[in-house]
N, C-alpha and C positions, 0 to 999 in steps of 0.2 A: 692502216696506220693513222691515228691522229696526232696533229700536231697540236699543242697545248702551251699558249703563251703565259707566261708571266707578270702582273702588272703589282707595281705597289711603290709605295715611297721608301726611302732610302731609311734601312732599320728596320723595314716589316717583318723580313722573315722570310725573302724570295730565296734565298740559298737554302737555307733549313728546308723550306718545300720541296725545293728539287732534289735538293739530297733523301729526303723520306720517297720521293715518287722513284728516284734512281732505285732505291733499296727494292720498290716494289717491281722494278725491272725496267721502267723509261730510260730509254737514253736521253740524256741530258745534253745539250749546247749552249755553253757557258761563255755567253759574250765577252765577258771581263779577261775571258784566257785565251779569246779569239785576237782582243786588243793589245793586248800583251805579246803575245805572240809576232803580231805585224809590227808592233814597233819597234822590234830585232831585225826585220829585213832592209835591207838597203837601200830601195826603192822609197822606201817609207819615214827609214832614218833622215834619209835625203832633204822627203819632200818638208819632214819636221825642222830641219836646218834650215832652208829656204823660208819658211815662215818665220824661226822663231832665235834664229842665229846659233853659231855653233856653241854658246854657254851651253844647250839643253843634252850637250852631246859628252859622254868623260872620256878619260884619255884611254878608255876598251874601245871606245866606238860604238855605246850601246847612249842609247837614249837614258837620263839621269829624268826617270818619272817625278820625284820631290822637285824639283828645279819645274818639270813641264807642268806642274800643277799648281805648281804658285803662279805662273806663267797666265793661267788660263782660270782660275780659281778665285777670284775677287771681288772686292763691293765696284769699280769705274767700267764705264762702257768700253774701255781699251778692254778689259779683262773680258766680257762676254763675247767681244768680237774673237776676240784669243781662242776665246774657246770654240764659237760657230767655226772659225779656220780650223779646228784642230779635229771637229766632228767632221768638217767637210774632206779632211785628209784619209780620216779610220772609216766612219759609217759604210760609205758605199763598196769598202773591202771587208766590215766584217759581214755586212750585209753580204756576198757575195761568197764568204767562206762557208756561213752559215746555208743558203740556198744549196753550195753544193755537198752538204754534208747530208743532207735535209734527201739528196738525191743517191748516193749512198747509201744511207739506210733504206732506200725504198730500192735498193738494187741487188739484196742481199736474201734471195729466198731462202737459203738455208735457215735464218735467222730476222724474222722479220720482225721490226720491229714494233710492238704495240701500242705504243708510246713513243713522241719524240716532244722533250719540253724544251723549251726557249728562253732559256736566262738571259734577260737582258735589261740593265736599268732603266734605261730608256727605252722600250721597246714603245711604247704608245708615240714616243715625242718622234722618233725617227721613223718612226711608219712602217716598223716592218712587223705590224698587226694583221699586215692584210696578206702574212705567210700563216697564220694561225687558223685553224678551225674551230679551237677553245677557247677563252681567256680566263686565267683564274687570276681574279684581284684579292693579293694577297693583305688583309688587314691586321692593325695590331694595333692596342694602349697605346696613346699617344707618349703618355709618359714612361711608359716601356720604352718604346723605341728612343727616345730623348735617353735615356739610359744606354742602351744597348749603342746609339752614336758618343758617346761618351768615354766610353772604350775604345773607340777607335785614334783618339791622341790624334783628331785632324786639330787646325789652329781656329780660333773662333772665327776669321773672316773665311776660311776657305768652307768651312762646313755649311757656313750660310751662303756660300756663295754655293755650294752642291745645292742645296735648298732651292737655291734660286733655279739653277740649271732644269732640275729636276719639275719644280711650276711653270718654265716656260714649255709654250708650247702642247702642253698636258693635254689630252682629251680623254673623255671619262670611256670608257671601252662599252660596246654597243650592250645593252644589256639583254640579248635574244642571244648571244655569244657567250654570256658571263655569269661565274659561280666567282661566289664568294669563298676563302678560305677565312678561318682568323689562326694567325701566329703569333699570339701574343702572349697565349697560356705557358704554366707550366711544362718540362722536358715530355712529359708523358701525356699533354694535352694536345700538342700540336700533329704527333705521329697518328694520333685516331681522329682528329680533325682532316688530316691528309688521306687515312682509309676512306673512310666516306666521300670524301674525294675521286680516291682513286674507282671505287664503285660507281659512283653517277657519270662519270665520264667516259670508264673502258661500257658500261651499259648501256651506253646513248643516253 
């Protein structure tokens, strides 16, 4: 089984990859649905309240994400701290769901897995590069991607302030470790982009 992480800036095209590597059969772990996930349990709701007061909470008892994102999304050093608190609540749980999922699939001889990719936006900034045996940095048009965040209906400070998140802490991934993808082409460019892909890696 190799494990095969994900890197690229926000709008590259890291879901579209995974999604084409799932097609070819990877199991995929999808941090965003890992995060999502824990911010419904109660431990978690909790420790979110305790940080960031009960506004972030609605009257279901479910964490009100647009509220925690303005919260934590910003151009003031209040807002980055917001957010380091808010990575330091999730990271080391999805960090943790992801490791035993990671153990799971290597526990399943009827179906082994030959692939396992790692969707994680952050995956270089939080450090959990050093579960990976791959890296593919996924690249795109700058102006693509300025496009493609554009569609996303964030508010102009928050997306810059993702922008920001996203440059702190960056390190560029070891390059004895790393393939390049580009995601930036057309629909029928990027799935044969991903074949070759997936050749050089299930290959050695």
């Amino acid at each position: 089984m190799i494990i095969v992480g994900l890197v690229g800036r926000i709008g590259a095209g890291k879901s579209t990859v995974a999604r084409a590597l799932a097609a070819r059969g990877a199991e995929v772990i999808d941090a965003d649905r890992i995060a999502h996930e824990l911010l419904a349990e109660p431990d978690v709701v909790q420790a979110v309240v305790d940080r960031f007061g009960d506004g972030v909470v609605g009257g279901d008892g479910k964490v009100r994400r647009p509220v925690l994102a303005e919260a934590v999304f910003g151009p003031t050093v209040e807002h980055e701290k917001a957010l380091a608190n808010l990575e330091a609540i999730v990271h080391p749980r999805v960090r943790q769901r992801m490791e035993q999922q990671l153990a799971d699939f290597g526990r399943v001889p009827q179906k082994p897995a030959k692939m396992v990719v790692l969707d994680v936006p952050l995956l270089m900034q939080a450090g959990f590069d050093d579960l990976c045996d791959r890296l593919v940095l996924v690249d795109c048009d700058e102006a693509e991607r300025q496009r493609r965040l554009d569609g996303r209906g964030w508010p102009a400070g928050q997306r810059e302030a993702r922008e920001r998140a996203w440059r702190r802490g960056y390190r560029p991934p070891a390059q004895e470790k790393t393939v390049v993808v580009d995601a930036g082409g057309d629909p029928a460019y990027t799935p044969a982009e991903v074949g070759r892909l997936w050749d050089l890696l299930t290959r050695g």
